[in-house]
N, C-alpha and C positions, 0 to 999 in steps of 0.2 A: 180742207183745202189750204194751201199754201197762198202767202203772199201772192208770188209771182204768177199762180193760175188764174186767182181774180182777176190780174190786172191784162190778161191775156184773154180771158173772155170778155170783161168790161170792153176792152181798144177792139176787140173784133168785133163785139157788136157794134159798138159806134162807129166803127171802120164801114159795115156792113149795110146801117142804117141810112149812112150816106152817099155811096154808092147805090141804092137801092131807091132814094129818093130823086138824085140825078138821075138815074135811068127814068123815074117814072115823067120826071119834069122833060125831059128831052122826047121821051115818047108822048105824050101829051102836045107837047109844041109841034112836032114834027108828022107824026102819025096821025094820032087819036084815035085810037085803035084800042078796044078793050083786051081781044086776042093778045095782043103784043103788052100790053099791062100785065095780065095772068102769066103769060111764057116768062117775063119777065122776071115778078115775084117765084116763082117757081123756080127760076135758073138761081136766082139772090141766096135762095134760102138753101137747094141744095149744095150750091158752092160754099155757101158760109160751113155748114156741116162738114162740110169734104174735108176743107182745108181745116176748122177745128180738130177731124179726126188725125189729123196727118202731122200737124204743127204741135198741137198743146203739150205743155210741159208737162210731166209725169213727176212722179214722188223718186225717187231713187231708191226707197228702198221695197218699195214695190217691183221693179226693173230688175233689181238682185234675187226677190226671191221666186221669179217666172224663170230666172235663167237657173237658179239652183234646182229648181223644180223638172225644168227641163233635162236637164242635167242626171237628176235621179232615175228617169224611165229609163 
């Protein structure tokens, strides 16, 4: 793994943990609702993956040889 991907999954998880804390603090204050704690953690953790799959830097020369590969069939 490259510099720049540690430091993209490092900042999203800490991005993520915190977000994830404010929700529970806000629902705790507001709710107090177990149901809405779970849906919660649930939404946290799917969205954190989504966005990993959609954002994270890649190698480049990974990226060259799917498109030469492609390329070849």
């Amino acid at each position: 793994m490259k510099k720049r991907q540690i430091r993209f999954i490092l900042a999203l998880t800490f991005l993520s943990f915190l977000i994830w804390i404010a929700g529970e603090f806000l629902i705790g204050e507001i709710f107090n609702n177990y149901a809405f704690s779970v849906i919660w953690a649930v939404l946290c953790l799917v969205g954190c993956c989504a966005y990993s799959l959609w954002k994270c830097p890649r190698e480049p020369e990974q990226d060259e040889d799917e498109i030469n590969q492609k390329g070849d069939q």
